[in-house]
C-alpha positions, 0 to 999 in steps of 0.5 A: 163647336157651333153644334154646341154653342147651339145647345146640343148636349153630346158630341164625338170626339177622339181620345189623342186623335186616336179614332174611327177616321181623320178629321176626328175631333180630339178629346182634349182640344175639346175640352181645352176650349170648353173650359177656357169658354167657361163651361161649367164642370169642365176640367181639361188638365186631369185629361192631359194628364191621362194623354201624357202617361197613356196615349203618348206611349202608345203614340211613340210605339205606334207612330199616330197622332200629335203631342201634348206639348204642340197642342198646349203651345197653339192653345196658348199662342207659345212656341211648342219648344217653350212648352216642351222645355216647361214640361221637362224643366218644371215637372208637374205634367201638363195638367198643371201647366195647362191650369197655371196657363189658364188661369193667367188668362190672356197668353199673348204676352208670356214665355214659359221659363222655368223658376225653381219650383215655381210656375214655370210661366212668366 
């Protein structure tokens, strides 16, 4: 992040973590952060969306890396459980989720419940 805070224009990242060796940076968290830092361009939820429906299939076949729910949790300051249960109660995938979090800004003071077919954030 300070490399690009720097100016540099490319980085290595790791799609879900899934990479060369440990320490990798993973793809979304990158562009998670990017886009709450206002970098133009950036959109993360189409990519969370690709994690969700490709890579966390091949996690649950092979047994590697971590979950969209955890990662959106910490990025957002929820409990991942929170999160998880948004997911599954609200529909809309994480892309979505991740759009209505972003856009409420500041985190610290939500719960994530579902409301009909509302955003499932309060």
């Amino acid at each position: 992040l300070a490399a690009i805070e720097a100016g540099v224009t490319m980085v290595d990242a790791t799609a879900f973590g899934m990479g060369r060796g440990a320490g990798n940076l993973p793809m979304e968290l990158l562009l998670a952060h990017l886009e709450s830092q206002g970098h133009q361009g950036v959109r993360a939820a189409p990519y969370m969306n690709l994690v969700a429906q490709r890579y966390e299939p091949l996690q649950a076949e092979l047994g590697w890396g971590y979950g969209v729910a955890p990662m959106l949790g910490g990025l957002a300051g929820l409990h991942p459980s929170a999160v998880s249960r948004s997911l599954a109660e609200c529909g809309g995938g994480p892309g979505v989720l991740w759009e209505t979090l972003f856009a409420l800004g500041d985190l610290r003071h939500l719960s994530v419940q579902p409301v009909g077919d509302q955003p499932c954030v309060r």
